[in-house]
ZADO-1210 file (C-alpha; in nm, 4 decimals, padded with zeros to 6 digits):
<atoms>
<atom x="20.6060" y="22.7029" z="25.7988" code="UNK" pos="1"/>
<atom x="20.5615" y="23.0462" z="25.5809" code="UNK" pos="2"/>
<atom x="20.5099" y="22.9654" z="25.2239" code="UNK" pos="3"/>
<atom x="20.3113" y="23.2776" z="25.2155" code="UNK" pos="4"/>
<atom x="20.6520" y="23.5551" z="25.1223" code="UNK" pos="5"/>
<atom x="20.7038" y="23.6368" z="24.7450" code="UNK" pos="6"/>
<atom x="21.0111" y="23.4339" z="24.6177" code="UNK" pos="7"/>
<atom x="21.1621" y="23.5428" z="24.3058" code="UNK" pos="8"/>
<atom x="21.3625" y="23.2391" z="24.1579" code="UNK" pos="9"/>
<atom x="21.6769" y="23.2897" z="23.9209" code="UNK" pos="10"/>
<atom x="21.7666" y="22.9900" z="23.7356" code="UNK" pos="11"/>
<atom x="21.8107" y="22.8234" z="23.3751" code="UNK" pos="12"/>
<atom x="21.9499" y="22.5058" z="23.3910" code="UNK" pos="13"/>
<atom x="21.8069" y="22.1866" z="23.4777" code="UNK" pos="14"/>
<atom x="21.9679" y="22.1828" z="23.8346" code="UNK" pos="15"/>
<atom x="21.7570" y="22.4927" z="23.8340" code="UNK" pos="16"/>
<atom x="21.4504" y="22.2833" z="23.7651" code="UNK" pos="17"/>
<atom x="21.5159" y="22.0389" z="23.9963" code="UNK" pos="18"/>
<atom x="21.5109" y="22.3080" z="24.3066" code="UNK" pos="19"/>
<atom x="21.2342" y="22.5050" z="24.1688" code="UNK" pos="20"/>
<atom x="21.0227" y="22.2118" z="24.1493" code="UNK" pos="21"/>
<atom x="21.0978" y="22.1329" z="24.4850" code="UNK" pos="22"/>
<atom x="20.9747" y="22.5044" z="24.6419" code="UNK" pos="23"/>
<atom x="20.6271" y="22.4407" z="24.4017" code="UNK" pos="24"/>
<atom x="20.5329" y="22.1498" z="24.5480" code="UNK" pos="25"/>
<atom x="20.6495" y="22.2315" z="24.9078" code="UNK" pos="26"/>
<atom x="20.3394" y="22.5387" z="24.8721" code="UNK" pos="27"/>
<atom x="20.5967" y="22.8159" z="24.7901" code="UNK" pos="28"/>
<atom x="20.4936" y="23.1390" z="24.6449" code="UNK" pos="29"/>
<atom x="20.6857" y="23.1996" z="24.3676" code="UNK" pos="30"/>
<atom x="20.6202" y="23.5550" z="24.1996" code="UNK" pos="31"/>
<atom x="20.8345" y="23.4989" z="23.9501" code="UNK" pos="32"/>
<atom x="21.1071" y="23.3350" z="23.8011" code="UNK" pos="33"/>
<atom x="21.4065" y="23.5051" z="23.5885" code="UNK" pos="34"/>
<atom x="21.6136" y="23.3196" z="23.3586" code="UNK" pos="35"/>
<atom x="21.7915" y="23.3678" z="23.0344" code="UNK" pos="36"/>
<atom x="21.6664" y="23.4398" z="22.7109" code="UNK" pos="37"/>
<atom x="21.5922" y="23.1465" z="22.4788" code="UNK" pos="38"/>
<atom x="21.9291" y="23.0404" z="22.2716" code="UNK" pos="39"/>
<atom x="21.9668" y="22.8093" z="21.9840" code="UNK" pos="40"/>
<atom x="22.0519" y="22.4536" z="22.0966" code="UNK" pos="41"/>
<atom x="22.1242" y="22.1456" z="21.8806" code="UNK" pos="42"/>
<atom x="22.1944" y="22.0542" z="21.5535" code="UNK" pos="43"/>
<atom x="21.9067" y="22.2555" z="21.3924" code="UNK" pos="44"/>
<atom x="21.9695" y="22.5460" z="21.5861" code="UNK" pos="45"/>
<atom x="21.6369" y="22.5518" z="21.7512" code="UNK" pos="46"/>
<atom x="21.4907" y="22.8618" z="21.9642" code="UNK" pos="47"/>
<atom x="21.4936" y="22.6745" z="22.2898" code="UNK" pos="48"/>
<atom x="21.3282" y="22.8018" z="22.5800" code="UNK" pos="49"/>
<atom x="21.5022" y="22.7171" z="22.9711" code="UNK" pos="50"/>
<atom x="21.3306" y="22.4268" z="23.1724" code="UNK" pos="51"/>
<atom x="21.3022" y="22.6917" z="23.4231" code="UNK" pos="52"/>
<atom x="21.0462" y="22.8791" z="23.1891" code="UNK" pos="53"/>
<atom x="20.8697" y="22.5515" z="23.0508" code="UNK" pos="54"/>
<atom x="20.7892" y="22.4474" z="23.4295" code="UNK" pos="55"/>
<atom x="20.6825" y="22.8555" z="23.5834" code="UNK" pos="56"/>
<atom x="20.4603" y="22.8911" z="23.2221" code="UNK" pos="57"/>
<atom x="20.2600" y="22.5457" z="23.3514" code="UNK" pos="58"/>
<atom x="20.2229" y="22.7136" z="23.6748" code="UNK" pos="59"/>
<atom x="20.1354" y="23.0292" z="23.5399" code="UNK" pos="60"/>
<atom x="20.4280" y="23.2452" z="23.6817" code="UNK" pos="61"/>
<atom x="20.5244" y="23.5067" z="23.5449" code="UNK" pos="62"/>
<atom x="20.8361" y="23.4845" z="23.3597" code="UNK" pos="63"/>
<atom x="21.1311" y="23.7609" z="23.3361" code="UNK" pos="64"/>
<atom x="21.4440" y="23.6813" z="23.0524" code="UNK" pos="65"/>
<atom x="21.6151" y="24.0184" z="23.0879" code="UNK" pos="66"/>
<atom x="21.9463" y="24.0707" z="22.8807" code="UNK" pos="67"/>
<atom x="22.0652" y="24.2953" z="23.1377" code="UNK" pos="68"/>
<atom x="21.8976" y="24.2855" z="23.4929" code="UNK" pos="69"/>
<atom x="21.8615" y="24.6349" z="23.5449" code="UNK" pos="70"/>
<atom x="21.5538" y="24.5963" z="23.3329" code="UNK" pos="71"/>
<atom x="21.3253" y="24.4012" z="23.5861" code="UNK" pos="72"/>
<atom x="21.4651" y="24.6205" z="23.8530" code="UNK" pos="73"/>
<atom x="21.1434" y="24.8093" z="23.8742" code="UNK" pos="74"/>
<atom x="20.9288" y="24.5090" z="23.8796" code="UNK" pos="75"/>
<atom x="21.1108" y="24.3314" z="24.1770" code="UNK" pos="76"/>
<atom x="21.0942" y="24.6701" z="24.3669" code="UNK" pos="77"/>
<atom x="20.6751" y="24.6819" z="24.2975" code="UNK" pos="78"/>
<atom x="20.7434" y="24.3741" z="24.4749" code="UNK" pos="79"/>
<atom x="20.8101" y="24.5376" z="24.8153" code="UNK" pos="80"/>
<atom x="21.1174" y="24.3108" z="24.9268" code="UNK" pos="81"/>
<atom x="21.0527" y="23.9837" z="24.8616" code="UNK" pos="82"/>
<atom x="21.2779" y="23.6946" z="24.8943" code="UNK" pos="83"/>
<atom x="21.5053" y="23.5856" z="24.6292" code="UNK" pos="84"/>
<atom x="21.6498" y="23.2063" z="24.5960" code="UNK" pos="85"/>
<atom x="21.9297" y="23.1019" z="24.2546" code="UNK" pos="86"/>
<atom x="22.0303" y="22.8326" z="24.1235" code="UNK" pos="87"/>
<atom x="22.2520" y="22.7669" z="23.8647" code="UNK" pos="88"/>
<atom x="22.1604" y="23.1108" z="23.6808" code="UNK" pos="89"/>
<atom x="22.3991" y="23.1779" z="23.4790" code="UNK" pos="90"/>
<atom x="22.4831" y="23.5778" z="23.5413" code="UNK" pos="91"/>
<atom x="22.6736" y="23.7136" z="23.8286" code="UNK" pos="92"/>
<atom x="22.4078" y="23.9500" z="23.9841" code="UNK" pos="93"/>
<atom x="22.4768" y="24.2979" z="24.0875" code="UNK" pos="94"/>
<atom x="22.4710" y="24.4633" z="24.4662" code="UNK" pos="95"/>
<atom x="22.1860" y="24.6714" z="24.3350" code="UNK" pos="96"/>
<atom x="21.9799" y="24.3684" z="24.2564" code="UNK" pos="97"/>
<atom x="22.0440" y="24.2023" z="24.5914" code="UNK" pos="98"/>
<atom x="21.9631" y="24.4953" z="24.7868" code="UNK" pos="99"/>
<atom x="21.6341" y="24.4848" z="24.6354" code="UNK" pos="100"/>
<atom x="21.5431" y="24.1265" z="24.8648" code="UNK" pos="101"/>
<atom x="21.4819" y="24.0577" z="25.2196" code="UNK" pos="102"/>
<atom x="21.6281" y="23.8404" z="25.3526" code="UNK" pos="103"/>
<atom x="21.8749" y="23.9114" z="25.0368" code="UNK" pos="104"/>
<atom x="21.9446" y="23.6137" z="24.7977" code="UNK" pos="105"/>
<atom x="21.9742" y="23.2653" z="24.8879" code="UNK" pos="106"/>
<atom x="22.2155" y="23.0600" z="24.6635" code="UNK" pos="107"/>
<atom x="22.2556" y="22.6741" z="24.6300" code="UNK" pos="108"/>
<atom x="22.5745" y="22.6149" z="24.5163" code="UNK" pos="109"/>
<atom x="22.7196" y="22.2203" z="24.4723" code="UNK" pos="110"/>
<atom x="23.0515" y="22.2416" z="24.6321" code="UNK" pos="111"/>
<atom x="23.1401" y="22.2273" z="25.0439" code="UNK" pos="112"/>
<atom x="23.2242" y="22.6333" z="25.0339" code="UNK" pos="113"/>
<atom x="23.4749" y="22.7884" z="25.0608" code="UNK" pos="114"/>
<atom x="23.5931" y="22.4872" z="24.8103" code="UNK" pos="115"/>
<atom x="23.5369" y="22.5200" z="24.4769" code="UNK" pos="116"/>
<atom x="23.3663" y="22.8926" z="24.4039" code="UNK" pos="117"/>
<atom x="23.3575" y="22.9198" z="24.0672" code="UNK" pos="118"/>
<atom x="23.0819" y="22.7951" z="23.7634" code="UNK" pos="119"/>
<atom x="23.2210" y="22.4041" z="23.7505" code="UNK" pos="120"/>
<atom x="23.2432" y="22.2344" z="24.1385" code="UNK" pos="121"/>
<atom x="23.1106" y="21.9069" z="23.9851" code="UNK" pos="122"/>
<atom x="23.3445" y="21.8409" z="23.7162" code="UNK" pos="123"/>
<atom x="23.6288" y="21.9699" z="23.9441" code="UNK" pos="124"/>
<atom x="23.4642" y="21.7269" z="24.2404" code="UNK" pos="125"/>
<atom x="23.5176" y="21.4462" z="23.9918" code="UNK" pos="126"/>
<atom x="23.7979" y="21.5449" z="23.7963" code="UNK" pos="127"/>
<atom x="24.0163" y="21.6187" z="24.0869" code="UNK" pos="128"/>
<atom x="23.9169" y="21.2870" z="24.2943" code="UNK" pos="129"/>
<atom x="23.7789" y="21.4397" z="24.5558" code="UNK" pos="130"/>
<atom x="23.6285" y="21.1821" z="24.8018" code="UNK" pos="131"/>
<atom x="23.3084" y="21.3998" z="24.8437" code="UNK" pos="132"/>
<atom x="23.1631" y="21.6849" z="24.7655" code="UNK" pos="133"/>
<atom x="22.8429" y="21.8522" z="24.8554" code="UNK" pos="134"/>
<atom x="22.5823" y="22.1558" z="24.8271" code="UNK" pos="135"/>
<atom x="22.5606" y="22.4660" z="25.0279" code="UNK" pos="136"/>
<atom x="22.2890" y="22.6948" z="25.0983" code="UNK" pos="137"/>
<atom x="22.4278" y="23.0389" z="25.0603" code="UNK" pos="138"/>
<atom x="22.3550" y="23.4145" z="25.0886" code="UNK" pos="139"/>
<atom x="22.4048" y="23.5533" z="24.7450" code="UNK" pos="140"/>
<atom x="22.6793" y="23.8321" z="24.7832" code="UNK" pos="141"/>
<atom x="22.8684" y="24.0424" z="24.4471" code="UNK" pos="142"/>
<atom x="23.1464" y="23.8694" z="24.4367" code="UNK" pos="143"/>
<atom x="23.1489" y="23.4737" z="24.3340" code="UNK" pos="144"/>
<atom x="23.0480" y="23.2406" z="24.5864" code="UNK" pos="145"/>
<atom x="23.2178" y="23.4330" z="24.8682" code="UNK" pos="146"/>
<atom x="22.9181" y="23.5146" z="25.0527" code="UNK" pos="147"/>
<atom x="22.8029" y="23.3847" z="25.4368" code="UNK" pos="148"/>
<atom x="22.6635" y="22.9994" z="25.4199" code="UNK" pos="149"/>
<atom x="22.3578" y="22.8969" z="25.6174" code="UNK" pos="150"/>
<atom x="22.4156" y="22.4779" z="25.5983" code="UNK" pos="151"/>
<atom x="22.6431" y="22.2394" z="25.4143" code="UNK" pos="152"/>
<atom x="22.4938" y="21.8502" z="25.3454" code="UNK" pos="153"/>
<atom x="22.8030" y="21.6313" z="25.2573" code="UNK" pos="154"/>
<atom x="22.8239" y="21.3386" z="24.9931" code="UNK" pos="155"/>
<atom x="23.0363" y="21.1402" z="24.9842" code="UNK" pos="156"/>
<atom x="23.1913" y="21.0277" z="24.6059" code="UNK" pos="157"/>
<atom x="23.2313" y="20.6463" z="24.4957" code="UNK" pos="158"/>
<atom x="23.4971" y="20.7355" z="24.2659" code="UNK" pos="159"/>
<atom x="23.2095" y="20.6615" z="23.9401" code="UNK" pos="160"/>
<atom x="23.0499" y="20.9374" z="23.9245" code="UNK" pos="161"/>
<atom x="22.9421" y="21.0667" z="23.6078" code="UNK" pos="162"/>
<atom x="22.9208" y="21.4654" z="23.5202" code="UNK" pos="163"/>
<atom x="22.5687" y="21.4273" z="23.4732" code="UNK" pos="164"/>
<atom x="22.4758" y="21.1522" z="23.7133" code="UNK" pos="165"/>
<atom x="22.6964" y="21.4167" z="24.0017" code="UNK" pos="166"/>
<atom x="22.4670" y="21.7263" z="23.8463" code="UNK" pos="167"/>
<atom x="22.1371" y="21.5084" z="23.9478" code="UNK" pos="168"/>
<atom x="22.2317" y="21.3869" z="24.2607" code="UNK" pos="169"/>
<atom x="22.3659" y="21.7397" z="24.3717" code="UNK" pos="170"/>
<atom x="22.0589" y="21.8623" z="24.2438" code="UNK" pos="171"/>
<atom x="21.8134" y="21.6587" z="24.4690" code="UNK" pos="172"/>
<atom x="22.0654" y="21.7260" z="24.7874" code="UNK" pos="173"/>
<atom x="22.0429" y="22.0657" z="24.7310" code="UNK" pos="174"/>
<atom x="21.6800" y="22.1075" z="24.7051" code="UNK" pos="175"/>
<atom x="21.5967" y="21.8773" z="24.9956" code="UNK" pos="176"/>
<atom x="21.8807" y="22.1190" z="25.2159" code="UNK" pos="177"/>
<atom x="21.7103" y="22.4570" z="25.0514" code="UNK" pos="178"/>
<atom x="21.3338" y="22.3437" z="25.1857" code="UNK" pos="179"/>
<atom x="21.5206" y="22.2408" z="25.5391" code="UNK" pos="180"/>
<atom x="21.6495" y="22.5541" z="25.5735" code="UNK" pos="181"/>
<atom x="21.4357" y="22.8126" z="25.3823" code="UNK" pos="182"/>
<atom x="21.1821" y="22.8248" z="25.6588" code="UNK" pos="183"/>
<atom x="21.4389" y="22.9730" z="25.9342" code="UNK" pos="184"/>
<atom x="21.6217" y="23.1585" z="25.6592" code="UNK" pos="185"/>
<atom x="21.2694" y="23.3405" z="25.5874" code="UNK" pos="186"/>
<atom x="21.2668" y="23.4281" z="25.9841" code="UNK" pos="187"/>
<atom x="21.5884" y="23.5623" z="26.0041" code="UNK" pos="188"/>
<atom x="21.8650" y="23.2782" z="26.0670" code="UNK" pos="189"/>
<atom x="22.1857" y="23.4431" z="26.0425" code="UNK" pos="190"/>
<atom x="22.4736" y="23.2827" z="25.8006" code="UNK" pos="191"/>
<atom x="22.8594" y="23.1754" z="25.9045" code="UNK" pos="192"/>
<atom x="23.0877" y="23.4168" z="25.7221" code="UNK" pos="193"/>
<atom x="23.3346" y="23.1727" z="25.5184" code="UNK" pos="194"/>
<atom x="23.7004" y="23.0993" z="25.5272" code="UNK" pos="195"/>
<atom x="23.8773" y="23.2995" z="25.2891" code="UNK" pos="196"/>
<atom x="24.2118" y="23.1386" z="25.3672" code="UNK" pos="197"/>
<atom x="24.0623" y="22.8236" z="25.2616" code="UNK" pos="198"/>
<atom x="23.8513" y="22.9211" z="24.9682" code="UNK" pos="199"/>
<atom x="23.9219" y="22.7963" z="24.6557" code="UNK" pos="200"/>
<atom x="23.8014" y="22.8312" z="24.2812" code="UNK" pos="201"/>
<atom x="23.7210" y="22.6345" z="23.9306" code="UNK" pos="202"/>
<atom x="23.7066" y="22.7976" z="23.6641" code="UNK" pos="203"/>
<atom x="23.4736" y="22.7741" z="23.3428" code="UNK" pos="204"/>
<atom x="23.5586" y="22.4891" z="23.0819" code="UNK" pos="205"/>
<atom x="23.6165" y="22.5486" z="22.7368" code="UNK" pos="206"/>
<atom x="23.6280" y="22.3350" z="22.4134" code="UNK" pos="207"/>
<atom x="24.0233" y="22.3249" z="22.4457" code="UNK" pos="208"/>
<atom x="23.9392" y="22.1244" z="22.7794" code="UNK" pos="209"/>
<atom x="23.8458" y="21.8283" z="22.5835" code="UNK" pos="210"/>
<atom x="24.1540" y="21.7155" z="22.4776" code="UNK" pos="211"/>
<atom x="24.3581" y="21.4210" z="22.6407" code="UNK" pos="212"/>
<atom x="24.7311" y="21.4232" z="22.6464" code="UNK" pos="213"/>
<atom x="24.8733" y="21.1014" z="22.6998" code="UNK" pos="214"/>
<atom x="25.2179" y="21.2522" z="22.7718" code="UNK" pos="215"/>
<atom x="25.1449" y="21.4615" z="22.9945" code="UNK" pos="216"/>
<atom x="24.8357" y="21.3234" z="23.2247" code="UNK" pos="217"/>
<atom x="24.8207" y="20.9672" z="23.4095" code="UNK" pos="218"/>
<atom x="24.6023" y="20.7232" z="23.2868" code="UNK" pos="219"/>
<atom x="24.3519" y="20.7377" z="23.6608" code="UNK" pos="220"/>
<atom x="24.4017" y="21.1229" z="23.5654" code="UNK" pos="221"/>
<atom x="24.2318" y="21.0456" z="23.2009" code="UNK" pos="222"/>
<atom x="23.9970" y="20.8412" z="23.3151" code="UNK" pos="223"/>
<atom x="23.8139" y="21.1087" z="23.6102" code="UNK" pos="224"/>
<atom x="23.8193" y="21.3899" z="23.2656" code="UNK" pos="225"/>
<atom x="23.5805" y="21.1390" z="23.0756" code="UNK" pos="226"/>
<atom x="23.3658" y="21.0708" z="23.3789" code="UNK" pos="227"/>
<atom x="23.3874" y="21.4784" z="23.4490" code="UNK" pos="228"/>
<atom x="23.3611" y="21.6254" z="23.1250" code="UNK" pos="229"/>
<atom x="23.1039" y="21.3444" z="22.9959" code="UNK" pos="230"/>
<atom x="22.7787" y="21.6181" z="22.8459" code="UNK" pos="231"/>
<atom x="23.0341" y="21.9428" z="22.7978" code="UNK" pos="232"/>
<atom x="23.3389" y="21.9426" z="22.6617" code="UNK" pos="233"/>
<atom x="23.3484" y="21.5651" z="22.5677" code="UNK" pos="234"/>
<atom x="23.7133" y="21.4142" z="22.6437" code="UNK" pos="235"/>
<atom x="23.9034" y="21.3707" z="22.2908" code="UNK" pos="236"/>
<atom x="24.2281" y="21.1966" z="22.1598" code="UNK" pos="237"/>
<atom x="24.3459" y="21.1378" z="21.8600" code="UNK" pos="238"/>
<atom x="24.3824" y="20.7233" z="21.7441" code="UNK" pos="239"/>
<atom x="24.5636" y="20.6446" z="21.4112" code="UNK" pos="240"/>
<atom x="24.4914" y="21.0520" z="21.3050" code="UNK" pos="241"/>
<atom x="24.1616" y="21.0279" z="21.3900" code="UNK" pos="242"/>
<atom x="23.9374" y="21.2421" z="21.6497" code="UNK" pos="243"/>
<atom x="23.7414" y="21.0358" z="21.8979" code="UNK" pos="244"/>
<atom x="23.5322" y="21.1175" z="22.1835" code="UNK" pos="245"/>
<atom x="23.5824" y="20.8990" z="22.4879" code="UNK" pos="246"/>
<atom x="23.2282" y="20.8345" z="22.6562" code="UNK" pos="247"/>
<atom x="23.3418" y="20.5090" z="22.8901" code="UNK" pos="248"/>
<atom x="23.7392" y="20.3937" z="23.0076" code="UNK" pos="249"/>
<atom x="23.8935" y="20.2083" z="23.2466" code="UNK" pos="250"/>
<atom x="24.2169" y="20.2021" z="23.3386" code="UNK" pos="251"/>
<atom x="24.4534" y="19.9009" z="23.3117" code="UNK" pos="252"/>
<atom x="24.8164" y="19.8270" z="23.3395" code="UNK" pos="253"/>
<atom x="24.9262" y="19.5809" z="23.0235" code="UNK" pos="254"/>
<atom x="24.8054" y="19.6775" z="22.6637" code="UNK" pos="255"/>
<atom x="24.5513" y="19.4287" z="22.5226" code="UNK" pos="256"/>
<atom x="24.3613" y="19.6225" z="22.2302" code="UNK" pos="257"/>
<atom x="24.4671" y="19.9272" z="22.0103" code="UNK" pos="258"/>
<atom x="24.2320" y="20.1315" z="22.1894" code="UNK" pos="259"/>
<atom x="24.4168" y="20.1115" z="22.4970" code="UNK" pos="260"/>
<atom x="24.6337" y="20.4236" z="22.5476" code="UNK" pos="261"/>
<atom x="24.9673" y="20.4162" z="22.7213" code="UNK" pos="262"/>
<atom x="24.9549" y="20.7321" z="22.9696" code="UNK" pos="263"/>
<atom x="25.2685" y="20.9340" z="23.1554" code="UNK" pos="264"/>
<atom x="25.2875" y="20.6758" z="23.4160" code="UNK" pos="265"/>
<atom x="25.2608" y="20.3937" z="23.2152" code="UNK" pos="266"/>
<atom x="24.9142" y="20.2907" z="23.2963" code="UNK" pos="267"/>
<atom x="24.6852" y="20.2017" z="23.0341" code="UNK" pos="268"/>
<atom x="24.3525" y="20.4184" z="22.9160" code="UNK" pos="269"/>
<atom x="24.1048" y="20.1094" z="22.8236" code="UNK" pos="270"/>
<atom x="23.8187" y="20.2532" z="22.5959" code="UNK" pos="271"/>
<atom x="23.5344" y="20.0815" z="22.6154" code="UNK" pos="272"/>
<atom x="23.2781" y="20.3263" z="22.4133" code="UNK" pos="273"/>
<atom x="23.3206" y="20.6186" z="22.2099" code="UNK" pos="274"/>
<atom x="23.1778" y="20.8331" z="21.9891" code="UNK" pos="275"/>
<atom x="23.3512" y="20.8024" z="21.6336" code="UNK" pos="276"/>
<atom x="23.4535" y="21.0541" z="21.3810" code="UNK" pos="277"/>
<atom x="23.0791" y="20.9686" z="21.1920" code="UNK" pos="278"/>
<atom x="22.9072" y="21.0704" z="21.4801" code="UNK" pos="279"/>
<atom x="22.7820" y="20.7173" z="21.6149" code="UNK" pos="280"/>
<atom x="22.8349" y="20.6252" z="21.9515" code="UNK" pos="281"/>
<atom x="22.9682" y="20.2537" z="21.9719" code="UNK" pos="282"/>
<atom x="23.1497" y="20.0542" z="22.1836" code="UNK" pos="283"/>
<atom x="23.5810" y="19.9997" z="22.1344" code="UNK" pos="284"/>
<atom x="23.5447" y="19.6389" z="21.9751" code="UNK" pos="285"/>
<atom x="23.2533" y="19.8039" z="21.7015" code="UNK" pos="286"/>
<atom x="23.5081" y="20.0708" z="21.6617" code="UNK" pos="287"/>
<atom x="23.7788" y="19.8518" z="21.5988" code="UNK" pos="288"/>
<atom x="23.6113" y="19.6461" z="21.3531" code="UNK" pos="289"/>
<atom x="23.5238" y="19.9460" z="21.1045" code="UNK" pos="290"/>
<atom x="23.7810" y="20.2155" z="21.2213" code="UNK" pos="291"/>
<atom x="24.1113" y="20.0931" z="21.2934" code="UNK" pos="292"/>
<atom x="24.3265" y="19.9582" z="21.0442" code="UNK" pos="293"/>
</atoms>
């Protein structure tokens, strides 16, 4: 197997991590690895720096955070064409940029392409119902997920998934496919073009995708948004004019507590944990107790 060719890895979430790891302790040689600059996070508004950056500094890889990348461009060119693998990066990454890597860029992406292109194939996986999902091992083109795809690796969904329990799973699929595949990538496998007619897209979530509406959604509806949208945006509704984020439901058909919500189709939204207006997370019948009149 050739570990031996320069990778440069793009990443910055921990999905990111998860792959890079992977390529470090299959013997890769990773030159460097590009991410974002480090944000504020939390509460305090803490300089944070991405896993990404925490795990190459360990290693003692050089680390790149351009603002724009036409500022490293030099320094991947000194590089004399070296391979380029992303995950989870963040930035849509010129032609120019590409150009600069043999074989090109290698994406892992956590959708079955041409389904789901976009910045949020989990939460759409789980959101929409979907009875699996996947990861696919890419070649990075300019325009969004619409490049050729070297191997797919199905999973199939339980209906429980969790946003974050989906992100680790996919995670651990796709770096398993990436090291199956990287070797004859790196000796010149040749991708499938993919299906326009069939592609589809998600697009990126917002804080306004938080919010419930019992009039408008079914209750099994309701119930995939919590599971989906569980770390960003948080599903809300309002009970007795007060905001609450749902963290656990299930979905019933006859009302037994004030905390279960009557939905479009007459089902029933059962909470059984939340996050109240203090802040505390708590389950309905704690809620109940000191909340609800």
């Amino acid at each position: 197997m050739n570990t031996s060719k320069t990778i440069i890895f793009f990443g910055t979430e921990d999905f990111s991590l998860t792959v890079l790891t992977a390529l470090l302790e299959a013997g890769y040689n990773i030159g460097a690895v590009v991410t974002k600059p480090d944000s504020k996070k939390g509460r305090g508004q803490q300089i944070s720096a991405p896993p990404v950056k925490q795990l190459a500094t360990m290693h003692n890889i050089p680390v790149w955070q351009p603002h724009k990348l036409s500022e490293i461009k030099d320094d991947i060119a000194a590089l004399d064409r070296p391979a380029g693998v992303l995950v989870s990066y963040g930035k849509i990454i010129p032609q120019s940029i590409i150009d600069l890597f043999a074989p090109g860029i290698i994406n892992v992406h956590p959708s079955l392409l041409p389904k789901y292109r976009g910045p949020t194939p989990i939460e759409s996986a789980i959101a929409n119902g979907d009875e699996r999902t996947g990861v696919s091992v890419m070649q990075l083109s300019a325009e969004m997920d619409a490049g050729p795809v070297y191997a797919t690796k199905a999973y199939e969904l339980k209906g429980t998934e969790t946003q974050p329990e989906l992100y680790q799973t996919l995670a651990s699929f796709g770096a398993d496919l990436l090291l199956e595949t990287l070797p004859d990538i790196l000796e010149g496998a040749e991708p499938e073009p993919q299906n326009e007619s069939e592609a589809t897209y998600c697009a990126l979530l917002n804080k306004d995708d938080a919010w419930i509406d019992p009039a408008e959604q079914t209750a099994e509806k309701a119930e995939r948004l919590v599971r989906a949208h569980l770390t960003f945006p948080r599903s809300k509704i309002k009970f007795q004019d007060k905001d609450i984020i749902i963290t656990r439901a299930h979905v019933i058909d006859n009302k037994k507590t004030p905390l279960d919500i009557e939905f479009q189709d007459g089902a029933f939204l059962a909470v059984d944990e939340l996050i109240a207006p203090s802040g505390k997370r708590m389950d309905a019948q704690a809620f109940l107790r000191g909340y609800a009149a």
